[in-house]
N, C-alpha and C positions, 0 to 999 in steps of 0.2 A: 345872451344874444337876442337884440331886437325880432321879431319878428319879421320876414322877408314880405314883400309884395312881388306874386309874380301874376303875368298876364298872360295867358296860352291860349296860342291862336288852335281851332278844331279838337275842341275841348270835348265834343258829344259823343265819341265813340273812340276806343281801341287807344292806343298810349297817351291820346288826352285827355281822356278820363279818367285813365289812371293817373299820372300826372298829378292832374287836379286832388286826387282824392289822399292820395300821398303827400301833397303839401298841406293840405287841411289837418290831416293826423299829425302833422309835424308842431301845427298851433302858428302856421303862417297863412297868409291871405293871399285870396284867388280872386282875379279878375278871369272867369270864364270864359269866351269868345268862339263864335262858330256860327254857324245859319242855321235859321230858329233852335237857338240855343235853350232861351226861354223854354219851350213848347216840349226838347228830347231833354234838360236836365235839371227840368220843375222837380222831381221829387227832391233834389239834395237842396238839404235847408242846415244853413249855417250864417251865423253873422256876421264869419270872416271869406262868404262866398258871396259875389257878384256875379249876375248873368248881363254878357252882354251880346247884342246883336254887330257883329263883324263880315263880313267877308270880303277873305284876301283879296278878289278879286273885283272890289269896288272901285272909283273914282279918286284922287288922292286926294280930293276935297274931302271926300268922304269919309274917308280913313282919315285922315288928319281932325276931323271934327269927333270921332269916334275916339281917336286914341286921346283930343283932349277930354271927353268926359272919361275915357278908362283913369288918366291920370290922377281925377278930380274926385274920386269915387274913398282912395284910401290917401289922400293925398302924395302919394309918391307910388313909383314901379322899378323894383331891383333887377327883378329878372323879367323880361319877353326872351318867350319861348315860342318861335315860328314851328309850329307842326303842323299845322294843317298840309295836306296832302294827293296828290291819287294818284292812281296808277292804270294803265288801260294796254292789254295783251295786243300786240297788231305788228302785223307786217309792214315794213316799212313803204314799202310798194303801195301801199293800202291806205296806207294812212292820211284823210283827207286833213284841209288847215283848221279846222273849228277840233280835232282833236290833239292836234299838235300846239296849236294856239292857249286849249285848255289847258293841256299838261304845262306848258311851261306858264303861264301865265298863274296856277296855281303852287306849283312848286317852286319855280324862282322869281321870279317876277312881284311878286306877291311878297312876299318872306324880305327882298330886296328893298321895298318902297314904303313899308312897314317900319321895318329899321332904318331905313334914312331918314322916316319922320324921329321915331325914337332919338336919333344920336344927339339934337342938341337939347333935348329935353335931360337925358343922360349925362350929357359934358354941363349943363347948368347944374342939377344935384349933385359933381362931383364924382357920381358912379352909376356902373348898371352892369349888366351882364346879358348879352343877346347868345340866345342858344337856338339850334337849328334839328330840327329832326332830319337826318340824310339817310342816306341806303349805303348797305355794301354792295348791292349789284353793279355800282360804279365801278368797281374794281376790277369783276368779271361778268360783263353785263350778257346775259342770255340773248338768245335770237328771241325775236316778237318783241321784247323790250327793249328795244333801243333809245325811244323817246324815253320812256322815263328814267333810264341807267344814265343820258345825256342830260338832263335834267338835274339828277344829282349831282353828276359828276361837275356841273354849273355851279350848284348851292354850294358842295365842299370849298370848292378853290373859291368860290369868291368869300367863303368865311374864312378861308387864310390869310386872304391877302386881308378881309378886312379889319381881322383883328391885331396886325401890322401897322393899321394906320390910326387906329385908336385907344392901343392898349396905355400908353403916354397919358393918355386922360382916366385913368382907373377905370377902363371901359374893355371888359374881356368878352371873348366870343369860344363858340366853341361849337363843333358839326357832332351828333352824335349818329355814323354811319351803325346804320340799324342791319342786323340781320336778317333772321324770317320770323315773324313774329302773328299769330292767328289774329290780324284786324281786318276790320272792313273796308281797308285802304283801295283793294278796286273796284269795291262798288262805285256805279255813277253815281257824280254830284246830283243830277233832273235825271226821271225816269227815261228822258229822250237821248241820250248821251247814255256811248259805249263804256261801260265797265270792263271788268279784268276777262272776263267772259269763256267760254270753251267752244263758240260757235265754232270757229275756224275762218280760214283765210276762204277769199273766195276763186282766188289765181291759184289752179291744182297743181300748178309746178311747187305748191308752200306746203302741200298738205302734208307729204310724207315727214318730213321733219316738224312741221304741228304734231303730228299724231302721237312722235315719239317724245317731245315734251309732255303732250298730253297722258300718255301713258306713265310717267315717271313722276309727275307731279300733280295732276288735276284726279286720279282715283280717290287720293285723302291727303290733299295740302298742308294738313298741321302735322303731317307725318316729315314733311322736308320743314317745318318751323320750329327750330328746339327754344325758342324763345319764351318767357315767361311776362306776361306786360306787367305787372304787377313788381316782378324784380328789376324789371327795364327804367319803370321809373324811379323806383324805391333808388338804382346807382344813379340816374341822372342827378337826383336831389342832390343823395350824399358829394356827388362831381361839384356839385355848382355852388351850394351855401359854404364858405368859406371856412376852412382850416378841417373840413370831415375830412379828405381822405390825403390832403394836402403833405404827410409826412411820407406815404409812399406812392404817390401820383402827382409828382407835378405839374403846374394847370397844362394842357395839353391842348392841342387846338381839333384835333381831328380823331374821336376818341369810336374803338369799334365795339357795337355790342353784340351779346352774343357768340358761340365757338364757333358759328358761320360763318357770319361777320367778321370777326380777328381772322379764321381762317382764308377766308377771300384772300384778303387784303396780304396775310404774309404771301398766301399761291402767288399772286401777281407780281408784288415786291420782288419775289426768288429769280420769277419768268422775265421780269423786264430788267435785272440784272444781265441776266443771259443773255438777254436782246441787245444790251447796250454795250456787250463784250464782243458780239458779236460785230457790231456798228462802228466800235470804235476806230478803225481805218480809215473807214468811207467815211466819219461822220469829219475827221481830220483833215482829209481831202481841202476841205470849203473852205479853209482858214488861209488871212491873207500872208503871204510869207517873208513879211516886214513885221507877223507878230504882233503887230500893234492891235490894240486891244484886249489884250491879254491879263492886262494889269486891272483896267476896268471890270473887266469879267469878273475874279478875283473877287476887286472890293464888293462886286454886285450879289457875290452869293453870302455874302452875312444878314444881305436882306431877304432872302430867300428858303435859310432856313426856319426847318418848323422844331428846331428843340430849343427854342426860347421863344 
């Protein structure tokens, strides 16, 4: 098998650098990407590594002129892999627009405008494959995070839908909802800009319930992270380069890592079962009693689901 080209967006620390360094041991090619990439991943020297200067949150001139020299470098790209990311602890009360701006604008926004330049670059070669680093705190997202468990829970569902609308052109997608894994995902992007932080809220009506996250998870955080970055990426590869794990995982759009991550996501599944057994009377109520529409409904969920 040819050799892959992938491109990974925040390639300088924590699962994209691992990533990176997992597809190079494979004897595939890296287009690196991140802010001052150059400068934090000067030491790795290979002739199937490219460092390039990116960030998600450029101009889309920008990024369109970026992603055509990424293109031009190996002359093709199979796989972009949107990981770049952060994350910032905050009360929602609190939370002013330049950090709510940032978070979504790095995590979906970003990831979103990236791939839209990629899809006709991808539907001309024929193929590609866009993958998404996502979170399970989507599933059950803590208090103080709610921007960025909202934020995921953006990036998942619109890599559902969008790999519905492009799989037809040999173009797969896929979210890899991440569990807890020890990165530097909340540090700040600029020294001036809030990170994952343990100050605390500044409205003392938040603190008690601060305290008691803080107490359970900020004394030693990789104690709630059973994640491994090194095996995190090592399954993404095996997920995404075609026919590895293919005879007992079929391609899958929205895949969890980690036994947090799986775990999240089945807790939820079980809980909003019950929710929705619970609803189902009242949710009946609303329907018109001519029936009509019902048929449409029907055909509308063969587009809705995700086990194909």
């Amino acid at each position: 098998m040819a050799p892959l080209v992938w491109l990974i967006t925040g390639s300088t620390s924590g699962i994209g650098t691992a990533l990176m360094t997992e597809c190079l041991s494979r004897g595939d090619k890296v287009i690196a990407t991140g802010r001052k990439v150059v400068e934090r991943l000067n030491s790795f020297k290979s002739e199937n590594l490219a460092l390039l200067e990116l960030d998600v949150t450029t101009s889309v001139k920008d990024m369109q002129d970026r992603l055509k020299d990424a293109w031009a470098i190996f002359g093709q790209i199979d796989v972009l892999v949107n990981n770049a990311g952060i994350s910032a602890f905050k009360a929602a009360e609190e939370a002013d627009e330049n950090l709510v701006n940032n978070m979504f604008h790095v995590n979906v926004f970003g990831p979103m405008r990236i791939s839209q330049l990629a899809l006709p670059l991808f539907r001309e070669q024929g193929h590609g494959t866009l993958a998404f680093t996502s979170s399970s705190s989507l599933w059950t997202p803590l208090p103080f995070m709610s921007h960025y468990a909202a934020s995921k829970a953006a990036l998942s569902t619109y890599v559902e839908a969008l790999h519905k609308e492009v799989r037809s052109f040999n173009i797969r997608c896929v979210a890899f909802e991440c569990g807890g894994f020890p990165t530097n995902l909340g540090q700040p992007r600029e020294p001036a800009q809030e990170g994952f932080g343990t100050t605390g809220p500044t409205i003392p009506e938040y603190s008690p319930l601060f305290a008691q996250l803080m107490e359970k998870f900020a004394t030693n955080p990789t104690l709630h992270m059973p994640g491994d970055i090194k095996k995190a990426a090592a399954t993404m590869v095996d997920i995404i380069k075609p026919h590895r794990l293919e005879s007992t995982l079929p391609w899958t759009v929205r895949i969890p890592l980690g036994s947090d991550g799986w775990g999240r996501a089945k807790q939820r599944c079980e809980e909003q079962l019950k929710v929705l057994k619970r609803c189902e009377e009242v949710a009946q109520t609303t329907d018109r009693k001519s029936g009509q529409g019902l048929e449409a409904l029907e055909q509308m969920f063969t587009y809705e689901t995700i086990l194909n």
